[in-house]
N, C-alpha and C positions, 0 to 999 in steps of 0.2 A: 648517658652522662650522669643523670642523678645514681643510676645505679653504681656508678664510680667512686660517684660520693660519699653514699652509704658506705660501699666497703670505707672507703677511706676513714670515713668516721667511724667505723667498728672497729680498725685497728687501732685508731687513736683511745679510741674507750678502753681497748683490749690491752694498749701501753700502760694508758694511766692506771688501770686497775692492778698490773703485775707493780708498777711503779710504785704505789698506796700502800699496796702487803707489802712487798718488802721493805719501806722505807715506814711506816707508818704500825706502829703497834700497838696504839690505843684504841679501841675503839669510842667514836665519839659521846657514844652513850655513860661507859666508864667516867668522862670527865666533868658528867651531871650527877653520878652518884657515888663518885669515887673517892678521896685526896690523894695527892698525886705529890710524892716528894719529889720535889725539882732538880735536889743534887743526884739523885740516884737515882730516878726514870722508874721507882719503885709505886705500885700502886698497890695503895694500904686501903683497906674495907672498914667504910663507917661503920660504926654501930647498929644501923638502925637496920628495920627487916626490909627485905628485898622488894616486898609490897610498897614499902614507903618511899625507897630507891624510885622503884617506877613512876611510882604519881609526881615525883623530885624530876625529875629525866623530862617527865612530855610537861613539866610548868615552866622549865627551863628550854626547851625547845619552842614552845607558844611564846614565851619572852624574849626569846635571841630572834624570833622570825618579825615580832612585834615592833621589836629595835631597828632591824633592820630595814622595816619596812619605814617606820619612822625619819628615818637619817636623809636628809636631802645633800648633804655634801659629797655623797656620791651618786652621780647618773650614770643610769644605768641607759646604753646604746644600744644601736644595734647596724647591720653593713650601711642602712639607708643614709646614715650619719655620724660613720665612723670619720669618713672624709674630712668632715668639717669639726667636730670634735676633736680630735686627733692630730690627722698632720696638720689640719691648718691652727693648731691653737698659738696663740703667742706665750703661753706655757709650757712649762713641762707637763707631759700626762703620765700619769702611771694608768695602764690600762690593766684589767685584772679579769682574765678568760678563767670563766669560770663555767659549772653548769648546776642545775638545781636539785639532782641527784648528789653532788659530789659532797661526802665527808670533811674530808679538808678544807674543800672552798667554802662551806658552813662557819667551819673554826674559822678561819683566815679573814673571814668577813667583817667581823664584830672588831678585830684588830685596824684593818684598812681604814672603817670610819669611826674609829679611836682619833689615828694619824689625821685623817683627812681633814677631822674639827680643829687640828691643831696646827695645820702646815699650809701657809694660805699663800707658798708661792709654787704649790704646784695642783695642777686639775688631778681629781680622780674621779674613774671612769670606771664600769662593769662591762665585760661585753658577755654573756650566755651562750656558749661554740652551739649548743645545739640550733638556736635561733639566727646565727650568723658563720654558718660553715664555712663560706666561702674567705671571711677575713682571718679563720681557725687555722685555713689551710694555707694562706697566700703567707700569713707571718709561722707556718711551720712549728703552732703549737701542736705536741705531742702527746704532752699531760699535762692535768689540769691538778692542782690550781697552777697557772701561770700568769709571772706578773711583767709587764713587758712598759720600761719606759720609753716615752718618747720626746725627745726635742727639737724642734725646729723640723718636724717630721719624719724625722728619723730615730731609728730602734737606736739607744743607745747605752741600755743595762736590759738585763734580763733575769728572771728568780725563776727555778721549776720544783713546784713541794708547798708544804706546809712551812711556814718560817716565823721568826718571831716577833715583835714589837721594833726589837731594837735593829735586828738583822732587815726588817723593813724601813725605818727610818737608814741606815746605813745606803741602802740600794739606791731610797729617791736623791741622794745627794750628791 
């Protein structure tokens, strides 16, 4: 049976990963040492030397992991207490499967608890598919980042990708 599992969670890695490249063309490193025009998806090269780029890149990534780690308005779950988190909240939850390899779910992250400091009539929640496969698979996440809300315990929106501020405030509503 785990051995089932595994496959299954290899395809699902193997989905989300063909999902990424083809949908996903920055790479997230670019978007620490890049500028990035937003009308035209055009990505223009600072000035500065490639050297400086890097050291720019991993201060920016020790800062976004620092943030994240900081933020308490999202808990992060796991199956032991999805149960009660989840379908029994008397909130809406936006639950946000995500895993700690994932590119997208990095970006996507710092966005969530943006939202989440600001929107106090709905729970938000992290779940890590690697650490809770079995909830990965029962709600038929395929690729990650997925954002799956719920009300009254039941799924009743769904987002699969990277998305943006406004397209995630759209979704919890």
């Amino acid at each position: 049976m785990k051995d089932k599992i595994k496959i299954i969670v290899l395809i699902i890695i193997f989905i989300s990963l063909l999902f990424v490249s083809n949908n996903i063309l920055i790479n997230p490193k670019d978007l620490n040492t890049n500028k990035i025009d937003n009308n035209t998806n055009n990505i223009k090269k600072s000035g500065s030397s490639v050297e400086q780029q890097n050291n720019l890149s991993k201060e920016n990534e020790i800062n976004v992991l620092e943030e994240s780690n900081m933020n308490e308005q999202v808990l992060e779950i796991g199956s032991e207490n999805f149960q009660k988190e989840v379908l029994e909240s008397d909130k809406k939850v936006l639950v946000d499967f995500y895993a700690d390899w994932c590119g997208p779910c990095k970006r996507l992250s710092p966005i969530i608890e943006e939202i989440a400091g600001e929107e106090e009539q709905v729970k938000f929640v992290k779940l890590n598919i690697d650490d809770a496969q079995d909830i990965a698979i029962e709600y038929q996440v395929m690729s990650i980042p997925t954002l799956v809300i719920f009300e009254n315990g039941k799924e009743v929106n769904r987002s699969v990708g990277l998305i943006d501020k406004e397209k995630l405030k759209e979704l919890i509503k």
